[in-house]
C-alpha positions as CSV (number, residue, x, y, z in Angstrom):
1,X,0.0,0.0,0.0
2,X,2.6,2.7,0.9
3,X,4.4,2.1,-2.5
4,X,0.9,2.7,-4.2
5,X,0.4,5.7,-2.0
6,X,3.9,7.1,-2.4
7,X,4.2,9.8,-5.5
8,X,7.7,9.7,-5.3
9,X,7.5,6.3,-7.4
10,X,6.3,6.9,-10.4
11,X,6.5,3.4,-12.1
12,X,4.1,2.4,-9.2
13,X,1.6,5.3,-9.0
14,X,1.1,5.4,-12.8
15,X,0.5,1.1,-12.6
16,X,-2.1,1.8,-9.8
17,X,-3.9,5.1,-11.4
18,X,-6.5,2.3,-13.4
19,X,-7.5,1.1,-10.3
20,X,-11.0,2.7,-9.6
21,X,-12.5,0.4,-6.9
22,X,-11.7,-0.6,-3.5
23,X,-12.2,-2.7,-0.6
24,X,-11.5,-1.8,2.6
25,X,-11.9,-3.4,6.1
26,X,-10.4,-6.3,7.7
27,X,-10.0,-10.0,6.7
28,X,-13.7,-10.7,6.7
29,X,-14.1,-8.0,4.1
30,X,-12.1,-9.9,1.8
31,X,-12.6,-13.6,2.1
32,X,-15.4,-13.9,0.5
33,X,-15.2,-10.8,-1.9
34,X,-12.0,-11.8,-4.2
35,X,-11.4,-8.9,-6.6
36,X,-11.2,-10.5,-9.4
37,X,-15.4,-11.9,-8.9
38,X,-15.7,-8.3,-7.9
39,X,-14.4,-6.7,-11.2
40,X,-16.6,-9.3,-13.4
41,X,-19.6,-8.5,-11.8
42,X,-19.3,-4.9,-11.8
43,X,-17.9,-5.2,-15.7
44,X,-14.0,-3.5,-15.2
45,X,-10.7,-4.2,-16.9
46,X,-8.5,-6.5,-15.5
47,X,-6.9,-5.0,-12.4
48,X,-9.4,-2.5,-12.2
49,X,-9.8,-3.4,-8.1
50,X,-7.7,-2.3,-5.5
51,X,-7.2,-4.4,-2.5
52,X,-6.6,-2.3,0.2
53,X,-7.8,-4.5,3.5
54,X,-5.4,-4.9,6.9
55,X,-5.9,-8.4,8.6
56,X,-7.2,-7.8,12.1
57,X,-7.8,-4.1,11.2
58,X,-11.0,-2.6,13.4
59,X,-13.0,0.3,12.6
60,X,-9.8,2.9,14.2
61,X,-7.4,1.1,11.8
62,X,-9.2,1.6,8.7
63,X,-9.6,5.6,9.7
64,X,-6.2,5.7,9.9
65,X,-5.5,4.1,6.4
66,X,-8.1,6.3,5.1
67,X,-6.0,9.5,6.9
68,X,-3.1,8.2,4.5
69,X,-4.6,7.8,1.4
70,X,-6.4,10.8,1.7
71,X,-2.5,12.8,2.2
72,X,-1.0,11.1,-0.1
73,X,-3.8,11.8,-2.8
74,X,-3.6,15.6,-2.0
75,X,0.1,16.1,-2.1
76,X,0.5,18.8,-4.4
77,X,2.6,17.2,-7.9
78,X,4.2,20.5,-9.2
79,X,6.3,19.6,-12.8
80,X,8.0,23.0,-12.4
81,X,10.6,22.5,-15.1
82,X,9.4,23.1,-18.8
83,X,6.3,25.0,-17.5
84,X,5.6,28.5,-17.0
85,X,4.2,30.0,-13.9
86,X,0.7,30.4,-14.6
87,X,0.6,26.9,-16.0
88,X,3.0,25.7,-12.9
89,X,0.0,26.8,-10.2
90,X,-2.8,24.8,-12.6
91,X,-0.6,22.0,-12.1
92,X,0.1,22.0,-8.3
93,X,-3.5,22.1,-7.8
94,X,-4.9,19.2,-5.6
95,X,-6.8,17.2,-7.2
96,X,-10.7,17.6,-7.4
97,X,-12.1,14.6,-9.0
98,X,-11.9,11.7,-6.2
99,X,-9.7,8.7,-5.9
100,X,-11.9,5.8,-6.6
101,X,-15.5,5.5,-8.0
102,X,-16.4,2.9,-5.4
103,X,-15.0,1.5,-2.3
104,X,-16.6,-1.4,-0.5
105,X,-16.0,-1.0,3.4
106,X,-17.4,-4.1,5.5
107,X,-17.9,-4.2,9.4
108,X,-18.5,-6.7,11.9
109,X,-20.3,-6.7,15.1
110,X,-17.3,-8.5,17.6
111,X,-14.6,-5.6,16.6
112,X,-17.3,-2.6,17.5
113,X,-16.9,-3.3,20.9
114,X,-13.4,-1.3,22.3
115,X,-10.5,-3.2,22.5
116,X,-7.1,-1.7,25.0
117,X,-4.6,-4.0,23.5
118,X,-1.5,-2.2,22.7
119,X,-1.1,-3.4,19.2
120,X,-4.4,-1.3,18.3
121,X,-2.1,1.8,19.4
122,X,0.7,0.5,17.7
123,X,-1.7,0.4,14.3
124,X,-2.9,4.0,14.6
125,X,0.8,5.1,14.6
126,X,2.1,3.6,11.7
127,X,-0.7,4.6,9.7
128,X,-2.1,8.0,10.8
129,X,0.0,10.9,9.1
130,X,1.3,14.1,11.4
131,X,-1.7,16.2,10.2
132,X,-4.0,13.7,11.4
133,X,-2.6,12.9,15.0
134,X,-4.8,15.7,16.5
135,X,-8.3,14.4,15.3
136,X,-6.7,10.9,16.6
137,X,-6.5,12.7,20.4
138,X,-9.8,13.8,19.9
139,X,-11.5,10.0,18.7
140,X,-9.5,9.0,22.2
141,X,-11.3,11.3,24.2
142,X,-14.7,8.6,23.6
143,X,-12.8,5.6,25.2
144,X,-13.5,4.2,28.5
145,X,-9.3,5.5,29.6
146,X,-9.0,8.0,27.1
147,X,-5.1,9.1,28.8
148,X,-4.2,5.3,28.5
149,X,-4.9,5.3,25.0
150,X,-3.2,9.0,24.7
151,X,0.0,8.4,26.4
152,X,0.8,4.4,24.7
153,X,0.6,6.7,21.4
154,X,2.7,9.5,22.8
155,X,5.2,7.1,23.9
156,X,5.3,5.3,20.6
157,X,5.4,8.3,18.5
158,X,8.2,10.3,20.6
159,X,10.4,7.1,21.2
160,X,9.9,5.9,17.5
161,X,9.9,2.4,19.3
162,X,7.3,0.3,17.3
163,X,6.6,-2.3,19.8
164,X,3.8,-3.9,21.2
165,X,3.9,-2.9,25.0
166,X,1.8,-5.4,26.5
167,X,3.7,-8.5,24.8
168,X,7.1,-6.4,25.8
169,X,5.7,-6.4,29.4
170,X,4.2,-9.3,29.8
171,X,7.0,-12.1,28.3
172,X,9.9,-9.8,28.9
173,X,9.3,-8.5,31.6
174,X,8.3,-11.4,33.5
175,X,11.6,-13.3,32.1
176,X,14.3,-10.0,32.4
177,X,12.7,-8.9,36.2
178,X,10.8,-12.0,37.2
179,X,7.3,-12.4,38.5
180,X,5.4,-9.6,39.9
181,X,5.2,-10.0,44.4
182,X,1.7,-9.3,45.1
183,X,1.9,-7.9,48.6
184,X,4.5,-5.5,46.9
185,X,2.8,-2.1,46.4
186,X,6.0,-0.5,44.8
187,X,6.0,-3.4,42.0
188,X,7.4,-2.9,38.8
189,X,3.7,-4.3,37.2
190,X,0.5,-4.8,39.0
191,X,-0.9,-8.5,38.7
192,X,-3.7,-8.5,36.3
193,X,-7.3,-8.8,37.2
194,X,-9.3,-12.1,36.7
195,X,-11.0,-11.6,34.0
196,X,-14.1,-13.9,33.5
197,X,-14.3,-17.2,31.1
198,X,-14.8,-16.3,27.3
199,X,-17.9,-17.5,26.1
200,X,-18.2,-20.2,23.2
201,X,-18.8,-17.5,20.8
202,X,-17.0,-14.2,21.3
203,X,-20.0,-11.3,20.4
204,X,-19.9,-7.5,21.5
205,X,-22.9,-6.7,23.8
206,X,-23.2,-3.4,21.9
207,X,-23.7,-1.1,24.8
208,X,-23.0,2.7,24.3
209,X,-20.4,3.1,26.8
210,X,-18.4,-0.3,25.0
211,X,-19.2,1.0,21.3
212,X,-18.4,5.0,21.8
213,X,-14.9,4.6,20.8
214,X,-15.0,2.5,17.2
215,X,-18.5,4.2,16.8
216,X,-16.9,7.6,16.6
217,X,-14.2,5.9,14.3
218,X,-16.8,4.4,12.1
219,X,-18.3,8.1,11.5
220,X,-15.1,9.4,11.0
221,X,-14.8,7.1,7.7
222,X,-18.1,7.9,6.2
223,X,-17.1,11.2,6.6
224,X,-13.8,11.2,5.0
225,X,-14.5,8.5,2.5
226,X,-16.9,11.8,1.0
227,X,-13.4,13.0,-0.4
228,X,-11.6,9.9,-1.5
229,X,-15.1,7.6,-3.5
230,X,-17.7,8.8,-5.2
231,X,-20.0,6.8,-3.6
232,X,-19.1,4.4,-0.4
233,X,-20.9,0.8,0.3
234,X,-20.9,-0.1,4.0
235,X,-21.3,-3.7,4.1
236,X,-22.8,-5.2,7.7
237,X,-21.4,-8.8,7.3
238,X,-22.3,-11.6,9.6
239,X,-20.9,-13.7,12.7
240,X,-21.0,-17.1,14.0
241,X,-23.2,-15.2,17.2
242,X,-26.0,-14.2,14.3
243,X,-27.2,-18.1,14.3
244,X,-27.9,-18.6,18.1
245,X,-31.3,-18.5,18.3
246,X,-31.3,-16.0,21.8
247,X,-32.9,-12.9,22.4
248,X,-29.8,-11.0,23.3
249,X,-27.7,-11.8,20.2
250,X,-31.1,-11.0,18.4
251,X,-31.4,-7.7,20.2
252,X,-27.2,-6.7,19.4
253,X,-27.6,-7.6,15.7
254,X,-30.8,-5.4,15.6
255,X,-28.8,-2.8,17.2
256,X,-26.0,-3.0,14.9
257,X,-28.3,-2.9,12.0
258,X,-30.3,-0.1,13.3
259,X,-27.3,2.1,14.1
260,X,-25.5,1.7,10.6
261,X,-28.5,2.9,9.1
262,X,-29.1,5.6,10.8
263,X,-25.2,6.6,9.7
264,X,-26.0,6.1,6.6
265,X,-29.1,8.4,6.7
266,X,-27.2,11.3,7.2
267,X,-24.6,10.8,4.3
268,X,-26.3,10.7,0.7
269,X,-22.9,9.2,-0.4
270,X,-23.3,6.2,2.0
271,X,-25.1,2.9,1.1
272,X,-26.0,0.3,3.6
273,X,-25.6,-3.2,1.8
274,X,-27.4,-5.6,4.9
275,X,-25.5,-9.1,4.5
276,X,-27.0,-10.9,8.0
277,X,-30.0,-11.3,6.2
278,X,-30.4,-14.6,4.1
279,X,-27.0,-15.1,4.0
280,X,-24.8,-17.4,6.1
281,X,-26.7,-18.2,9.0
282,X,-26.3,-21.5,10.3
283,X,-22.7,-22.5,12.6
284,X,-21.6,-24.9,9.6
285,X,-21.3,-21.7,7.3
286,X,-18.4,-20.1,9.5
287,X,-15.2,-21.4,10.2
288,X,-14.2,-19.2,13.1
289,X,-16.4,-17.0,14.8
290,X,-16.4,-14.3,12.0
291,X,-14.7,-15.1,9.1
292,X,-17.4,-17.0,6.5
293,X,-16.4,-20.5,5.7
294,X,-16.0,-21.5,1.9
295,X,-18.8,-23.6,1.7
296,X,-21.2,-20.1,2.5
297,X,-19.2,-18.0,-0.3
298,X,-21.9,-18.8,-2.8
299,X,-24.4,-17.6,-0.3
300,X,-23.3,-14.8,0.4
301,X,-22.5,-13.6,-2.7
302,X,-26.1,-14.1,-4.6
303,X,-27.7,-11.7,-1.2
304,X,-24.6,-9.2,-2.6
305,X,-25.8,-9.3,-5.6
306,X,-29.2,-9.3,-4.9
307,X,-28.6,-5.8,-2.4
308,X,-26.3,-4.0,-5.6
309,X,-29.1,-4.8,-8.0
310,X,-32.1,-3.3,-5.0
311,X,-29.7,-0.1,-4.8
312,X,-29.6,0.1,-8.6
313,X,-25.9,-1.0,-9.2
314,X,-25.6,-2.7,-12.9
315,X,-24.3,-6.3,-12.5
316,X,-23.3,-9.1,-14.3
317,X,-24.2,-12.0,-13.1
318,X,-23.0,-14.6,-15.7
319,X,-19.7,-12.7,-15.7
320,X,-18.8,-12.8,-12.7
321,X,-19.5,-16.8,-12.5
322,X,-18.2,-17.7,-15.3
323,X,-14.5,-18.2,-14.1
324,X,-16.6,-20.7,-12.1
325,X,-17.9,-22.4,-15.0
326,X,-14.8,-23.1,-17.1
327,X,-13.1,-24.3,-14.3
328,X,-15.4,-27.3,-13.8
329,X,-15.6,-28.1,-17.8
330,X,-12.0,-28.3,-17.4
331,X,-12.1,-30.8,-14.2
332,X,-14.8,-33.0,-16.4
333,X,-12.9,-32.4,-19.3
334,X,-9.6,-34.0,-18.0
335,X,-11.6,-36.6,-16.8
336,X,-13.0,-37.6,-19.8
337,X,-9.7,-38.0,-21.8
338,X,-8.1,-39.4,-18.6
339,X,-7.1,-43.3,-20.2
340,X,-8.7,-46.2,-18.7
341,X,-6.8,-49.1,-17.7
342,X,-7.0,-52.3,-20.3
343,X,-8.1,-55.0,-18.3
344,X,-6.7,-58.4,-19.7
345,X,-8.9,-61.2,-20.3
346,X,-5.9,-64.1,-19.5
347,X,-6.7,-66.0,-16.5
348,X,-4.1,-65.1,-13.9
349,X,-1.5,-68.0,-13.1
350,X,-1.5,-69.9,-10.2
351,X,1.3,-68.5,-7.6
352,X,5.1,-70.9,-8.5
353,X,6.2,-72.3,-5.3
354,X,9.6,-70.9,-4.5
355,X,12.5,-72.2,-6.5
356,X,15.6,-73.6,-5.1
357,X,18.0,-73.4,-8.6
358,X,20.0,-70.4,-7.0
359,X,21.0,-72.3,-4.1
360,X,24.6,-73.3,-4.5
361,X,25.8,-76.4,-2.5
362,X,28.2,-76.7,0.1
363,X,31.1,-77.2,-2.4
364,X,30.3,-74.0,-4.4
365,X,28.0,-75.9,-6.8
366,X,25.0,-76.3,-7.8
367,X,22.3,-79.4,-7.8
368,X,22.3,-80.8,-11.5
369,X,19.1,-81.8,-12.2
370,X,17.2,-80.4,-9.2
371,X,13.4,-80.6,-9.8
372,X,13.6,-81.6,-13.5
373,X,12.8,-85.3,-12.9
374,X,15.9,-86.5,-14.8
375,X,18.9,-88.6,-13.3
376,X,21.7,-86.6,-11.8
377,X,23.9,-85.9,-13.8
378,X,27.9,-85.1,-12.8
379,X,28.7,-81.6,-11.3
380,X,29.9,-79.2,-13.6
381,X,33.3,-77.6,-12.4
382,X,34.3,-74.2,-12.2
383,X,36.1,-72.1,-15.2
384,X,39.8,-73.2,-15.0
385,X,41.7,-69.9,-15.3
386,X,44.3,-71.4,-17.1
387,X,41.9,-71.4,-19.8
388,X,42.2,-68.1,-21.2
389,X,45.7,-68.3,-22.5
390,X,47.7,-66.8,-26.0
391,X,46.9,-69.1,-28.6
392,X,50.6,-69.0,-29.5
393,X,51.5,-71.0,-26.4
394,X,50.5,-74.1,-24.6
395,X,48.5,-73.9,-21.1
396,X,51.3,-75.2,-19.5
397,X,54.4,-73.3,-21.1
398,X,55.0,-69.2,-20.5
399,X,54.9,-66.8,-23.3
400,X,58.6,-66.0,-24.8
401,X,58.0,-62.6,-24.2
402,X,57.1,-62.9,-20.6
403,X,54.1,-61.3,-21.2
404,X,50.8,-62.3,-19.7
405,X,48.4,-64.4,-22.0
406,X,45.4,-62.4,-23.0
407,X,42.8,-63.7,-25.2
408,X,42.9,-62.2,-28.7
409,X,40.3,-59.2,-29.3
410,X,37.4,-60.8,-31.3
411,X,38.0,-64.9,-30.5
412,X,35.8,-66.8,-28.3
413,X,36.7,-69.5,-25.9
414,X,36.5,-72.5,-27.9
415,X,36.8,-71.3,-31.3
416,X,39.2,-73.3,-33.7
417,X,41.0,-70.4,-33.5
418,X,42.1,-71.3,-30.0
419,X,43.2,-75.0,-31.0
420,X,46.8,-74.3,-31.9
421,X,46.9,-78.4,-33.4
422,X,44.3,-77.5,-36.4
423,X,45.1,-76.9,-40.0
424,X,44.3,-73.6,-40.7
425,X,42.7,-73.1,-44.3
426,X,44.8,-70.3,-45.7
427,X,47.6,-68.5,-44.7
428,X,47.9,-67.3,-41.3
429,X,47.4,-63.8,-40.5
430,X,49.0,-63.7,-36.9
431,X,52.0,-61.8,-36.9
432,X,54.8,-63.3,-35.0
433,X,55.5,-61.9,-31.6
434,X,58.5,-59.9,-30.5
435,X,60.4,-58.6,-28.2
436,X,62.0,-54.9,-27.2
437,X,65.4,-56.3,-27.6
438,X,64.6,-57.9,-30.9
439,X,62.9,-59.7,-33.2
440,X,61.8,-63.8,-32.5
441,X,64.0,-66.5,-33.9
């Protein structure tokens, strides 16, 4: 994201100016809504979609990104050199026409509720630009410990330490300074209270005091999103809670619903798109307790499509499935021409019983004439190694030379060639041995 966002590189920004929608929110927001499905439904180019979510980013995270893109698209791009000075101030003009033509922003119910963990701090600050650290202060001043949250930033943003503080004091601590004494009032750390059990399924009881914080962050994007997309979909996506069929989780969701709409009211550029409605709502259709499962995708696309068609959004439908489509006719495809096995119609053989040839005897021989019925027959013996001699000599008499015997290239054991007593038919061919101090006698 910041190499989209930064001007400085051109290659990038110029790659990136095509992309007119976006999709903002955490991992929820995504899942289920790949960019690709997105831009064939909506009828773009290829690469037309900008994915722009954070994984595990709440409602204050995704202000913050917005703070960035929103500085970052302002920045003044003055070409000063070849231009003159009237046409230098048209061109360092910020931009009026905005960013994107859509953006797609989804929220949960679980991540309304506030949330002290250091890393949330640790987001805003490498996120939220300098200009925008005072309207960060003032979102604080809505939390339940509005200094906590004000001095973790400070100390993050003056030490330039980007750390998470509660993982720093809780491991780190514990193992460099050992274990907190309870009856110690001067301790380093206080022991932490007992909280109570989580439940099965984690759920936000949506009371003011618990949603002031990421409610004020909430209208802080639809607010700001009036400068950066023509027009903004909030989408309220379902949990794992929404199927427990109990009049509290009944009475949050109904909350929730209620107080995105009347958001939305305010804001002509904000469109509520409802997804807890017809959608994924049995346990099997969530993996976790908020991300969809992939079995529910098709589900809870058709109700998006259903809610861009209500709010007059063109669509198309066969489009957008039919990446869908050619992948299975190439699945039934391969298995068509897959080649099928030729089953032989011989009767298989009965199993041999195991043979006993290969066994050599005692002696280094083998049984003649095991298990072929016959008479035994004598033993053959082994290759004499005298055998292989010159056929110039006799077995028993050296070589004049003193040279080894080596059997002639081409001649077989055996061969008449090797019987030195037979009468060759022409004249012989061998050429008479000799010796380095002469020639033979």
């Amino acid at each position: 994201m910041t190499r989209w966002l930064d001007p400085m590189e051109k290659w990038d920004y110029r790659r990136n100016t095509h992309k007119r929608v976006a999709i903002l929110g955490s991992s929820t927001s995504r899942d289920w809504l790949d960019p690709g499905y997105l831009q064939r439904l909506l009828g773009l180019k290829r690469g037309s979609v900008l994915d722009a979510h954070i994984n595990g980013c709440r409602p204050g995270c995704t202000w913050s990104e917005i703070q960035m893109m929103l500085q970052r698209y302002r920045i003044k791009r003055c070409r000063l050199r070849g231009h003159t000075a009237s046409q230098a101030d048209e061109a360092c003009e910020p931009p009026s026409k905005p960013r994107f033509d859509k953006v797609f922003f989804g929220t949960n119910l679980f991540p309304m509720c506030e949330d002290a963990h250091s890393k949330r701090t640790l987001q805003h600050r490498m996120l939220t630009p300098t200009t925008a650290i005072p309207a960060l202060l003032d979102h604080y001043r809505h939390s339940k410990e509005p200094l906590k949250y004000a001095g973790r930033f400070m100390g993050v943003l003056l030490s330039e330490a980007y750390a998470d503080t509660r993982a720093v004091k809780n491991y780190w601590g514990h193992k460099w300074l050992g274990a907190p004494h309870a009856k110690k009032k001067d301790a380093w750390i206080r022991p932490p209270d007992k909280s109570p059990p989580q439940p099965e399924i984690r759920s936000c009881d949506y009371s003011m005091e618990n949603i002031a914080l990421q409610l004020g962050f909430t209208q802080g994007i639809m607010d700001d999103l009036q400068h950066l997309s023509s027009m903004t979909y909030v989408m309220l996506l379902p949990e794992k809670s929404i199927a427990l069929d109990d009049p509290e989780h009944t009475r949050r969701w109904a909350e929730h619903v209620k107080t995105h709409r009347q958001l939305a009211a305010e804001r002509p550029w904000i469109e509520i798109i409802d997804l807890t409605q017809g959608g994924a709502s049995t346990l099997r259709d969530f993996r976790d307790d908020l991300h969809v499962a992939r079995r529910a995708f098709g589900k809870q696309r058709r109700v998006f499509e259903n809610e861009l068609e209500a709010l007059g959004v063109s669509i198309d439908r066969k489009r957008a499935r039919a990446k869908k489509k050619r992948k299975k006719a190439k699945r039934k495809t391969a298995k068509t021409k897959r080649p099928r096995p030729i089953k032989s119609k011989k009767k298989p053989s009965p199993p041999k019983a195991p043979s006993k040839i290969n066994q050599l005897s005692p002696t280094g021989l083998r049984p003649s004439g095991f298990g072929t019925g016959q008479a035994s027959k004598q033993p053959k013996a082994l290759p004499d190694p005298q055998r292989r001699r010159h056929p110039a000599s006799k077995p028993d008499e050296p070589h004049p030379s003193g040279r080894k015997h080596r059997m002639p290239s081409g001649v077989k054991s055996g061969s008449p060639e090797m019987n030195t007593n037979s009468e060759s038919p022409g004249p012989s061919t061998r050429r008479p041995s000799s010796d380095k101090r002469g020639t033979q006698e």
